[in-house]
C-alpha positions in Angstrom: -18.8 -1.1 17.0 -19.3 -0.7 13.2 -17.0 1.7 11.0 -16.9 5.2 10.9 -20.1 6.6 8.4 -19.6 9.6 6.7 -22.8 10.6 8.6 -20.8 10.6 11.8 -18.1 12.3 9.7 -21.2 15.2 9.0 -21.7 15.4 12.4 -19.0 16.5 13.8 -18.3 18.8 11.7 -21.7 20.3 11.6 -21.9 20.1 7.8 -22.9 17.6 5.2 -20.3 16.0 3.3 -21.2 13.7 0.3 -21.5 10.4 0.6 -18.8 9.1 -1.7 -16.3 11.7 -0.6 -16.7 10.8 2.9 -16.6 7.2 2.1 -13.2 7.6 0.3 -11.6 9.9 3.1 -12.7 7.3 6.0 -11.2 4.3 3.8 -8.1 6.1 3.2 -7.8 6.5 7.2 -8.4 3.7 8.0 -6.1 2.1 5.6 -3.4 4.1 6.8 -4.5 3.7 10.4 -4.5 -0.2 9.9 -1.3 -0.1 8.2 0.2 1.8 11.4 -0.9 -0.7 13.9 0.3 -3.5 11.3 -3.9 -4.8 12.1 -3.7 -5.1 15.6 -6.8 -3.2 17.3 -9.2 -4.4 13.9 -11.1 -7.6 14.2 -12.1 -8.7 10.3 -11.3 -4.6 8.9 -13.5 -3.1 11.7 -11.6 -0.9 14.3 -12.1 -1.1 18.1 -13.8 1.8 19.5 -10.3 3.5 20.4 -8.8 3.6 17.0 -12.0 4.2 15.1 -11.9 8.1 17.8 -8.9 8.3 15.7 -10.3 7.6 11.9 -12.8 9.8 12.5 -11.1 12.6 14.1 -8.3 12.0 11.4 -10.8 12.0 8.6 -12.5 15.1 9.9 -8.9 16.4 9.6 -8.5 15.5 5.7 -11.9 16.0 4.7 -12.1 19.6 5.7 -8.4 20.5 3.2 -7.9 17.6 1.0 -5.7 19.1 -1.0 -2.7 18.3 0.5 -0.8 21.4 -0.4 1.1 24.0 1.1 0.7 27.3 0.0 2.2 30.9 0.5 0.6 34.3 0.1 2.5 37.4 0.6 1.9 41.0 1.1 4.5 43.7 1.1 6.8 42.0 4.0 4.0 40.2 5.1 3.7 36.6 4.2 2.1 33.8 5.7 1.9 30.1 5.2 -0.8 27.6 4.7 -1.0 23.7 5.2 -3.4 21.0 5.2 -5.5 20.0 7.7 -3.4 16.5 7.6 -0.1 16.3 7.8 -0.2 13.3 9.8 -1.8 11.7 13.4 -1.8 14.5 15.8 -0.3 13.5 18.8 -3.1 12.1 21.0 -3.7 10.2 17.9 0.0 9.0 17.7 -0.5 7.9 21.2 -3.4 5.8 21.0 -2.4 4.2 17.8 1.0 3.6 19.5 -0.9 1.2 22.0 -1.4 -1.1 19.0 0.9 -0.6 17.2 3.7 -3.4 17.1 6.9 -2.4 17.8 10.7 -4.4 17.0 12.3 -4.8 20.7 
């Protein structure tokens, strides 16, 4: 199965995301994604079907607040806090990367 596209990235989230954005959030991904499992799960830089769910779900993730910050606003004693849509592999991610990923026993 061939890398995640940003087209596929477009499609799930129901809008268009430019080309060389979406190209730079999926490589940044997958980078880290490959650096996680240490390359297991990637056969010449191309992720098996599992961990490629991940990239793009992931990406989808980054893409949609890439920048990275946190943020407070606050109203009389009201306030409220804001993150980015990454912080990290959500936990069905963690799991599924954790199946490749190889581990000191």
């Amino acid at each position: 199965m061939p890398a995640v596209t940003p087209a596929e990235l477009s499609t799930l989230l129901g809008r268009t995301i430019p080309q060389e954005q979406g190209n730079l959030v999926i490589q940044i991904v997958t980078s880290m994604a490959s650096a996680y499992t240490r390359g297991v799960g990637f056969v010449a830089g191309v992720p098996n079907s599992d961990i490629r769910a991940v990239i793009l779900t992931a990406s989808a993730r980054l893409i949609s607040n890439s920048s990275t910050l946190l943020w407070d606003n606050a109203v009389g004693p009201e306030s409220v806090s804001y993150r980015s849509a990454f912080t990290g592999w959500s936990l069905v991610e963690r799991l599924t990367l954790d199946r490749y990923r190889v581990q000191a026993r």
